[in-house]
N, C-alpha and C positions, 0 to 999 in steps of 0.2 A: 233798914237792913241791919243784919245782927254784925256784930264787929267778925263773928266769926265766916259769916257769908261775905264781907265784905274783901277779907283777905283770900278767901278761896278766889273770889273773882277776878282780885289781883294776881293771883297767881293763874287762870286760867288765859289771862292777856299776854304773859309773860311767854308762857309756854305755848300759845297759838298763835299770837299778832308776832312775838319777839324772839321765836325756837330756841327759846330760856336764856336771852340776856336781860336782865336784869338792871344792865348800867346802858340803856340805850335812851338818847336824849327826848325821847318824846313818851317815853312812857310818864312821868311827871301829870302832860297835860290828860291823858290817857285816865290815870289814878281821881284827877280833877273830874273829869265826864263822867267818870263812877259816882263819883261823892255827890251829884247835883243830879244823879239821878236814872242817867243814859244806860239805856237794856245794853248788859256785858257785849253783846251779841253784835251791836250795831258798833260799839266802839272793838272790837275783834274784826270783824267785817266779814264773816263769815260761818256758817251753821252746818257740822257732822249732819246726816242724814240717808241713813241707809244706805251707809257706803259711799254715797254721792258728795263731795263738797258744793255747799250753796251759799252763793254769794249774796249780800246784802248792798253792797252798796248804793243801790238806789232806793234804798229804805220800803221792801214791799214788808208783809205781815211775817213775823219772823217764825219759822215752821216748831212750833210745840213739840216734846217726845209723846204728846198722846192722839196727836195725829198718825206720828212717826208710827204710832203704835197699830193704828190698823190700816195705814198704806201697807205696813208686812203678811196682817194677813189679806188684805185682795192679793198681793204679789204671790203667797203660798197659793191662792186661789189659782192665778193664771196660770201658775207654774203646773198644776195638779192636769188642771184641763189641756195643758201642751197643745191648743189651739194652734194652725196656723194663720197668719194674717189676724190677728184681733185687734179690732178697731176699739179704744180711748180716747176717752173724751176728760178732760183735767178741767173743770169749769169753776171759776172763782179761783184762778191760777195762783195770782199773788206772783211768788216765788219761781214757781214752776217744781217746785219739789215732788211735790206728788208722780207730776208726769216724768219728769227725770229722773227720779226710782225706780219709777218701772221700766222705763227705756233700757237703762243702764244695767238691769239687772234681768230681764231676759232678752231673747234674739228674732220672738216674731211679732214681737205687738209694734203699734203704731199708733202716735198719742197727738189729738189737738190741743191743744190749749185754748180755753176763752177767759178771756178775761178785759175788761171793761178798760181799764186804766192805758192807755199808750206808753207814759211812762214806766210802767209795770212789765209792758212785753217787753221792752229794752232788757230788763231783768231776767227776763226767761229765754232770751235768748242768745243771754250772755253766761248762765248757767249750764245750758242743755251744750255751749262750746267750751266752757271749762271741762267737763265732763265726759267732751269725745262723741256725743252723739250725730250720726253721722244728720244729714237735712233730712233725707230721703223718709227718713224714721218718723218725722216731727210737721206740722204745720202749727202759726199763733193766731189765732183771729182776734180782734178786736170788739167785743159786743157784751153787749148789756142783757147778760143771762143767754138766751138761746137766739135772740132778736135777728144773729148773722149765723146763725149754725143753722148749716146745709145739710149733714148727712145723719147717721144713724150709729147706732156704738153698739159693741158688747157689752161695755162696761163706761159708765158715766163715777165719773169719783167725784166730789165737791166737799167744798169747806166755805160754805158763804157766809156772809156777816150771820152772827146768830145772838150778839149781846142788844141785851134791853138798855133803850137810854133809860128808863125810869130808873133801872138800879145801876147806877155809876158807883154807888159808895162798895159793889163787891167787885169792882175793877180794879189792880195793881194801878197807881198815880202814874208808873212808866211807862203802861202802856196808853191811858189817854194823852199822857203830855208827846208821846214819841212813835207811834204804832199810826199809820193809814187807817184814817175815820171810817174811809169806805170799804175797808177789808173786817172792820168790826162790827157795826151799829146794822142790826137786822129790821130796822123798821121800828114802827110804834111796841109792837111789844116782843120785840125783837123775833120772831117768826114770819113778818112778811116775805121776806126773802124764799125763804125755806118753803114758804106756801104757794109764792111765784114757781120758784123751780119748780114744786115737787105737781103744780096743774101741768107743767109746761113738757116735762122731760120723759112722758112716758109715747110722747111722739117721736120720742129721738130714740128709743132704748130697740133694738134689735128682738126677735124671736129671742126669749132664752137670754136675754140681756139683763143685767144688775146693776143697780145704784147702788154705791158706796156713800153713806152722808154722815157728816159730823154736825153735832147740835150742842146747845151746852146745857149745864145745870140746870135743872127743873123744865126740860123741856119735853122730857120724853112721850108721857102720855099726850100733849100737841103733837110732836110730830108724829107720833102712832095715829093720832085721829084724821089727822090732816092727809094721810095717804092712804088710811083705807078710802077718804071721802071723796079720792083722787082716782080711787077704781085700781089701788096696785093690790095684788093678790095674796103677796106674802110680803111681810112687816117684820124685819126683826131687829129689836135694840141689844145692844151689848155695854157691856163695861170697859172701861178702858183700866191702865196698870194700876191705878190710882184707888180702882173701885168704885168709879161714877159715874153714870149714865153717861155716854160718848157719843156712841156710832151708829147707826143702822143700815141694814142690808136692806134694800129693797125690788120686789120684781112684781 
């Protein structure tokens, strides 16, 4: 890290963990977790997201702005359709941010969470009550992809593992030493995930229903190929803010 990112991040602790003290006794060991390595975010203990504050403390996958960046537009999406009752499905939870964004930010959807980890629901259900989200709004299941999902969605959003173990060396060090293995590592070459879901989820998707899915670098024409192969109709990749193959919409 450059001395100048380094200081920035000291000052983003200061002003988020310490609401700008400065002489508070524990920033010291705080400044230490930086220097050896530890993501700003987890020593903050909490991540801005679309309005939402999301907690970290139980160390799930910490939510990216380029995620951030197309959970805004399915949200413009929902908001356009003024649906009522829309059924969400947040699969590959982690956090629960995805589903917590949208809860939080309109008045008739209604979001599952799946996600694998038990330790992990603890997290999103400790987000979705910082946050105010009433229960009634919300269910968490516990399951491995769709393994324990019972119903059917408008809209399915995911972010599952999508990194190659073969290429570690274009991984940041702080996310293998500090980041949940199983929110990362997509398989042998990093798409099995992506290819489970994407045979699996079009028994869940509703008439007129849309996947939202995030994939990373170099993977676009796989997951284009992998869901036409899957029988979905329409494929579209996008860029995200950055300019780099991201997101795809799929129906």
């Amino acid at each position: 890290m450059s001395h100048q990112n380094f200081k920035r991040e000291i000052n983003w602790i200061i002003q988020d963990k310490y609401n700008g003290r400065d002489n508070d006794p524990n920033l010291a060991k705080d400044i230490n977790r930086l220097k050896i390595g530890e993501p700003v975010d987890y020593i903050i203990g909490w991540k801005p997201f679309l309005n939402c504050r999301i907690d970290l403390s139980f160390r799930p996958l910490i939510p990216r702005p380029e995620t951030e960046y197309w959970t805004q537009t399915a949200l413009e999406e929902l908001r356009k359709r003024d649906m009522t009752d829309t059924k969400i499905l947040d699969l590959f939870a982690g956090s629960g941010c995805l589903g917590v964004a949208i809860l939080a930010n309109t008045k008739n959807a209604t979001v599952e969470f799946g996600e694998i980890d038990k330790r992990t629901t603890d997290q999103i259900e400790l987000n979705l009550k910082l946050n105010n989200i009433p229960p009634q709004r919300y269910a968490i299941v516990i399951t491995d992809i769709f393994k324990q999902i019972k119903n059917s969605y408008d809209f399915i959003l995911a972010n599952p593992p999508y990194i190659n173990p073969n290429r570690l060396g274009k991984v940041k060090k702080s996310v293998l030493d500090y980041e949940p293995p199983k929110a990362l590592f997509g398989g042998s070459n990093g798409l099995e995930i992506i290819s489970r879901f994407l045979r699996q989820a079009k028994g869940y998707l509703k008439e007129g229903g849309k996947i939202y899915l995030e994939f990373g670098n170099g993977q676009k024409r796989e997951v284009e190929r992998v869901a036409r192969d899957c029988g979905y109709s329409k494929v579209t990749t996008n860029k995200d803010q950055f300019g780099n193959w991201r997101w795809a919409t799929i129906e």
